[in-house]
C-alpha positions in Angstrom: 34.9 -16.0 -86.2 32.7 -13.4 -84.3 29.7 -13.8 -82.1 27.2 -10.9 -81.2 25.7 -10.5 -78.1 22.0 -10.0 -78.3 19.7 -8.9 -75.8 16.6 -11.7 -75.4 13.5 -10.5 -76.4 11.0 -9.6 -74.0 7.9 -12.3 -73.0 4.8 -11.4 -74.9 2.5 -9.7 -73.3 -1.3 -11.3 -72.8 -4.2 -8.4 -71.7 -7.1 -10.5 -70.4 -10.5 -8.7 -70.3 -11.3 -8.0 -66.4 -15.0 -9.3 -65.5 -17.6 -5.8 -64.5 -18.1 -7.7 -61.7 -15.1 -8.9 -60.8 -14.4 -5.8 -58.4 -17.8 -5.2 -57.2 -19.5 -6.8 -53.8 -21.5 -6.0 -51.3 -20.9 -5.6 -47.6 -22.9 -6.6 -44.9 -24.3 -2.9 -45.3 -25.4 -3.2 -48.6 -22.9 -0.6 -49.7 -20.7 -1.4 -52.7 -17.3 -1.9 -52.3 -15.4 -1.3 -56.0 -11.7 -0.8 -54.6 -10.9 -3.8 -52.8 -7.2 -4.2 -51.8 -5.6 -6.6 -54.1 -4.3 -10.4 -52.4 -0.7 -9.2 -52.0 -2.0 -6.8 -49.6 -3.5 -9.9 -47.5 -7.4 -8.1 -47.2 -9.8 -9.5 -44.6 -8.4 -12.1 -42.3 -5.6 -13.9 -43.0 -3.3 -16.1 -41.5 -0.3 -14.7 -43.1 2.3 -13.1 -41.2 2.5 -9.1 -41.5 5.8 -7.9 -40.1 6.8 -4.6 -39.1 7.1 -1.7 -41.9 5.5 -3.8 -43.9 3.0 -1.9 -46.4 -0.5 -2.9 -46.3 -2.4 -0.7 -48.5 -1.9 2.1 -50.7 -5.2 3.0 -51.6 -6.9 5.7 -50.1 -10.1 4.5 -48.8 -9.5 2.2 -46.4 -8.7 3.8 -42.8 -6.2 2.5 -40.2 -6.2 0.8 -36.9 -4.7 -0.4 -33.8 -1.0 -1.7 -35.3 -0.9 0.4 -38.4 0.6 3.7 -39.3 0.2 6.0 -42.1 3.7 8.1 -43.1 2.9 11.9 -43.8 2.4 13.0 -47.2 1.5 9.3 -48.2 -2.0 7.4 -48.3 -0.3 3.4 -47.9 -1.0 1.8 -44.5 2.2 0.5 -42.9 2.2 -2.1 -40.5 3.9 -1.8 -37.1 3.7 -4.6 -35.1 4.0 -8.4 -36.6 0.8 -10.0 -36.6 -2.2 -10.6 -38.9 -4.6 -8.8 -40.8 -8.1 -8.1 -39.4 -10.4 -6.0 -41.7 -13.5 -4.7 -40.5 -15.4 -2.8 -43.0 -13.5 0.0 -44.0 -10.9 -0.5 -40.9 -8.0 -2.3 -41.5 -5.8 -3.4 -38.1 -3.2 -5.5 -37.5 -3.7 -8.1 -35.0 -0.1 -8.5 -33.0 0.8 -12.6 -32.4 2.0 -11.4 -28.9 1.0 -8.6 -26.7 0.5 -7.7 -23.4 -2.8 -7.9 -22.0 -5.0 -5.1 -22.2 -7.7 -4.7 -18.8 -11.2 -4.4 -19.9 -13.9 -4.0 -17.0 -15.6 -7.3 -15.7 -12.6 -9.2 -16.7 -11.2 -12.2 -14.1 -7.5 -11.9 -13.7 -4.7 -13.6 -11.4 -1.9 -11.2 -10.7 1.1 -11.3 -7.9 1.4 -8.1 -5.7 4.7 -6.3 -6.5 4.4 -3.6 -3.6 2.4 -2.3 -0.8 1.4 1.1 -0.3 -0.5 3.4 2.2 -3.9 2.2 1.3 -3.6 0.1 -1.9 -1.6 -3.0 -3.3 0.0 -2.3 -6.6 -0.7 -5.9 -8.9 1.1 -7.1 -11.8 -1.3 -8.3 -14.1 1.4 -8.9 -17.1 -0.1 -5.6 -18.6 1.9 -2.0 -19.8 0.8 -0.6 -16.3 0.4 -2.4 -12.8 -2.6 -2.6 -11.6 -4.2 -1.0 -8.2 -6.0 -3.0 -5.8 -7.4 -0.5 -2.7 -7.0 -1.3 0.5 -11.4 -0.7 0.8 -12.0 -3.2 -1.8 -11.5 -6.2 -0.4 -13.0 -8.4 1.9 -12.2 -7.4 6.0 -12.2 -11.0 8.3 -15.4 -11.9 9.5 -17.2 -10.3 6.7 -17.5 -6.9 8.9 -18.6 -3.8 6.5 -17.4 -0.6 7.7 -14.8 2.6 6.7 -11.6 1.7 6.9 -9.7 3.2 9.6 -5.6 3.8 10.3 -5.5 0.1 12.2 -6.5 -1.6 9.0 -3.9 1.0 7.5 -1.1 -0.5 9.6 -2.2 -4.0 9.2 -2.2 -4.0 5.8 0.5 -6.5 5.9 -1.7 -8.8 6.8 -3.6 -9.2 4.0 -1.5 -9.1 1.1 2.3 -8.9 0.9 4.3 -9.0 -1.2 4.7 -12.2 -3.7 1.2 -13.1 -2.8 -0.8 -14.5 -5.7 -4.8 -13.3 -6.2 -7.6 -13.6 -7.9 -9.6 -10.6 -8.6 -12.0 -9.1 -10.9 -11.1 -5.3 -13.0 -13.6 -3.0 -11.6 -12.6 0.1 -13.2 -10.1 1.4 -16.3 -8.3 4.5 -15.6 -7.5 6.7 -19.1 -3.8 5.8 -19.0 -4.7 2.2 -19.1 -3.9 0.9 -15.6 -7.0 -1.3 -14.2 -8.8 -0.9 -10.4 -9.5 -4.5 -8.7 -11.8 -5.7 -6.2 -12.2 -8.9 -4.2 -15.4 -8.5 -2.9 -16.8 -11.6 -3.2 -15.7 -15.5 -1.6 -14.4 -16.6 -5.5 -11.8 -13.7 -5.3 -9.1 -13.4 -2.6 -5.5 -15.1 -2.2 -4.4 -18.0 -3.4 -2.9 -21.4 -2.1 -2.5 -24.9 -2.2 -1.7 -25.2 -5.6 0.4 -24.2 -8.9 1.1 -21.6 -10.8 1.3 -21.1 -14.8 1.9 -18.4 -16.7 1.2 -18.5 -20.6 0.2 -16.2 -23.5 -3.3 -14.2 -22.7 -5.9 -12.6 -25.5 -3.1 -10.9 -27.3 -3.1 -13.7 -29.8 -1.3 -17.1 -30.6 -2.4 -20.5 -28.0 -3.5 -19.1 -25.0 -6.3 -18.3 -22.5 -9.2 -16.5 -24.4 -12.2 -14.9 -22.9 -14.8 -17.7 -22.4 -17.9 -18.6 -20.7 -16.5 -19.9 -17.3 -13.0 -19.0 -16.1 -13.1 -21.0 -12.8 -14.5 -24.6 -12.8 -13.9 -28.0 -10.5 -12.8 -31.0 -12.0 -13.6 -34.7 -10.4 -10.5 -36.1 -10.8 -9.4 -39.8 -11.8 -7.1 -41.7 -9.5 -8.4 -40.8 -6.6 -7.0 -37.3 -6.9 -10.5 -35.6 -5.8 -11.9 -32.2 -6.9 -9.0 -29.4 -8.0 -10.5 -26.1 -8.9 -8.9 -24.7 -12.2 -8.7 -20.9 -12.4 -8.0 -19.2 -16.4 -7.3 -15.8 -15.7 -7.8 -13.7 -19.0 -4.2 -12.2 -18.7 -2.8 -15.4 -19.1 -1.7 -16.1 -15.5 -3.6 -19.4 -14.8 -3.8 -21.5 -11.2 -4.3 -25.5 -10.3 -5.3 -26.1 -7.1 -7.0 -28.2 -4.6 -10.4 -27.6 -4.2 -11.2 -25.9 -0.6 -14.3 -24.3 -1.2 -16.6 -26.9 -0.6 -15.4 -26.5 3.3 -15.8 -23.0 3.3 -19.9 -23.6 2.1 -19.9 -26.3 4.7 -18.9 -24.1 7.5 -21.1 -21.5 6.5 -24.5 -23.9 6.1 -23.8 -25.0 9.8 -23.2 -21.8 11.0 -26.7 -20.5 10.0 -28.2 -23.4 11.2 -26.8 -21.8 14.4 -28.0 -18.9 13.6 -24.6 -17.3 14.1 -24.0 -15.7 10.5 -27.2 -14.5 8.2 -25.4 -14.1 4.9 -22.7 -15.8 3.0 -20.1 -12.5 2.9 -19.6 -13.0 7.0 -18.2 -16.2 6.7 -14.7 -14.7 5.6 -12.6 -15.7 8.5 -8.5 -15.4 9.0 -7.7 -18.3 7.0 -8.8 -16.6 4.0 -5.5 -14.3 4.2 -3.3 -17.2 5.7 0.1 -18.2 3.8 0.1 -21.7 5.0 -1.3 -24.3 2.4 -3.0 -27.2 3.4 -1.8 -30.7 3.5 -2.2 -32.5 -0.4 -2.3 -35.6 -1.1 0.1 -37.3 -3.5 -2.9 -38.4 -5.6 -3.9 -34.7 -5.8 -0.8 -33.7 -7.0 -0.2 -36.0 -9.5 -3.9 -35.2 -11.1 -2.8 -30.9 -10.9 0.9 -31.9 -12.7 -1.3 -34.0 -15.2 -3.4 -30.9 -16.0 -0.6 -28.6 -16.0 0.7 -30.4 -18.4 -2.1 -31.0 -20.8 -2.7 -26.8 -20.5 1.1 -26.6 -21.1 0.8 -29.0 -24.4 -2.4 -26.9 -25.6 -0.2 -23.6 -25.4 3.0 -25.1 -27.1 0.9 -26.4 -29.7 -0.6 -23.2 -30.9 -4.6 -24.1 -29.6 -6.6 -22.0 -27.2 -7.0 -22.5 -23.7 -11.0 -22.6 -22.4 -12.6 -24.8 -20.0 -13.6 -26.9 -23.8 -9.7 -28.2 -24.5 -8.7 -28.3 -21.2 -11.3 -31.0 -20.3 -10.5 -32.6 -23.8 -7.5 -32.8 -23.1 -7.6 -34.1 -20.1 -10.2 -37.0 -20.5 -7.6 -38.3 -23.4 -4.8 -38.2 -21.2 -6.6 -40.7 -19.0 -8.4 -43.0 -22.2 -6.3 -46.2 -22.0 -6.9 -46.8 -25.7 -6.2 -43.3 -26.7 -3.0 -44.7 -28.5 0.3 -41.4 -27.0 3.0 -43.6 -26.4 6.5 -42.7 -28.0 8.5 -45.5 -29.8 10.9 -47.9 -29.0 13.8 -45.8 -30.6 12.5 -42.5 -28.6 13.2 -42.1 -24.7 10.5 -43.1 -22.7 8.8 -40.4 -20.8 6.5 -41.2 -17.4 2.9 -41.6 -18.1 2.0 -37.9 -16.2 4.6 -36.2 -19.1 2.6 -34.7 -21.6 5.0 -32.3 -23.6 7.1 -33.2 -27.0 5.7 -35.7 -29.7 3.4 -37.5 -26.8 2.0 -33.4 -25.9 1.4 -32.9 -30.3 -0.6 -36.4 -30.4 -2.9 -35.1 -26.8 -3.4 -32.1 -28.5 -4.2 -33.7 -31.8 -6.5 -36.5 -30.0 -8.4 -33.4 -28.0 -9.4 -31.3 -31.0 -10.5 -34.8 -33.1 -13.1 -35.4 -29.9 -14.1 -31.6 -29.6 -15.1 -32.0 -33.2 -16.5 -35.1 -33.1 
């Protein structure tokens, strides 16, 4: 007996009539837009993951952006860093998950100096380039405003060295990309008595995100006082124990002695001093519990801003906020907050932010 080998016979094919109108919208121009990219090519937003050499498009009218390349002698739109889509108009970009942070003037960064020069301090500010802080944009001690001169030069030291930590403010971009600080002003300057963190900035992903107010004083619970909380937009983010209110004191009862007339002349030695104050251990127990409620808001994927950080942090003192692990799990000290008891903060903080 012989058996025949047949090839199977194709699926029947089904043409369904396309709608006139299926193709056609309007943008926010009132233009019409016929040739829209089809879903496989993930048009508008999306939260879909574009990676590398990916193709976007193929049709001709859109234009490309920032993570996109076009291959010569070809109109598709390749991909070339892994991220998502962002479509704005006619410009399609790729938004990369991770990046390094790009300076933008009027922005509030942290940074660490890396190296001291003749007359500037060269400041990592987790970007491509370091950034340049000059030696005539800062504050001089006692507030004096005048040229500086070769003693300042050879005191520079003084000041900043290096592995100090600042807060500053971008005053200028330069056309390679490398940013110009300042410190003129009391809210800028070094940094101590507190802790550093260092998480994901605007380049996308949980992070720190440009917001309203970067700097901010939390009242404490526990008898932990006031800790000012500093975001810096590159990601680089400080706890510390507030001092400021000291430094307004001082100044209020100097011009009551009419020694000082303005706020600027009441910058004083202990502005550029390395040695941090004495904390109490209620104070540092309330700075780990933030640092770890900032810490479960970035492992969890949701943005860092003065909004979630206080969420967080009020749930992570609410006695009938229910957090606790079970019996079968290792328990973890009540100031912990990363790992199944960080997802349920984080879960508990967004339900209250949108409630």
């Amino acid at each position: 007996m012989t058996f025949s080998i047949q090839r199977p016979a194709a699926p029947p094919q089904t043409n369904t009539p396309a709608s006139p109108t299926s193709d056609i919208s309007l943008d926010k121009d009132g233009d019409l837009d016929i040739a829209r990219p089809p879903q496989s090519t993930r048009k508008g937003v999306n939260t879909a993951i574009i990676t590398p050499g990916e193709v976007v498009t193929e049709d001709p009218q859109w234009m490309r952006g920032h993570g996109t390349t076009a291959p010569s002698g070809s109109s598709a739109i390749v991909a070339t860093v892994a991220g998502t889509l962002l479509r704005t108009n006619k410009l399609l970009s790729v938004k990369p998950l991770r990046a390094r942070y790009t300076p933008e003037i009027g922005d509030l960064v942290i940074g660490r100096i890396v190296s001291v020069e003749t007359k500037r301090w060269k400041v990592d500010l987790s970007a491509a380039l370091l950034a340049h802080l000059p030696l005539s944009a800062i504050n001089l001690p006692g507030g004096i405003l005048r040229k500086r001169t070769s003693t300042d030069e050879l005191a520079i030291r003084t000041f900043f060295s290096e592995g100090d930590l600042l807060v500053a403010e971008v005053q200028s971009v330069y056309q390679d990309g490398a940013a110009s600080l300042h410190t003129r002003s009391l809210r800028y300057g070094k940094l101590r008595n507190g802790v550093f963190m260092r998480v994901s900035g605007t380049g996308g992903g949980g992070g720190v995100i440009r917001s309203r107010r970067q700097v901010w004083t939390v009242a404490t619970a526990n008898g932990g006082g006031d800790v000012d909380v500093v975001l810096g937009v590159n990601g680089y983010i400080w706890i510390c124990k507030h001092s400021r209110g000291e430094l307004v004191a001082s100044s209020e009862e100097a011009k009551r002695m009419n020694e000082i007339t303005r706020m600027e002349e009441a910058v004083s030695e202990s502005m550029y001093s390395n040695r941090n104050d004495e904390i109490p251990p209620e104070t540092r127990r309330e700075i780990a519990r933030l640092t770890g409620c900032i810490r479960a808001l970035v492992e969890n994927g949701v943005r860092v801003d003065e909004e979630m950080v206080m969420a967080a942090y009020h749930v992570s003192l609410d006695p009938d906020v229910d957090m606790h692990i079970g019996e079968d799990e290792t328990k973890e000290p009540d100031e912990y907050q990363g790992g199944l008891k960080g997802s349920r903060l984080v879960a508990a903080a967004l339900e209250a932010v949108r409630g």
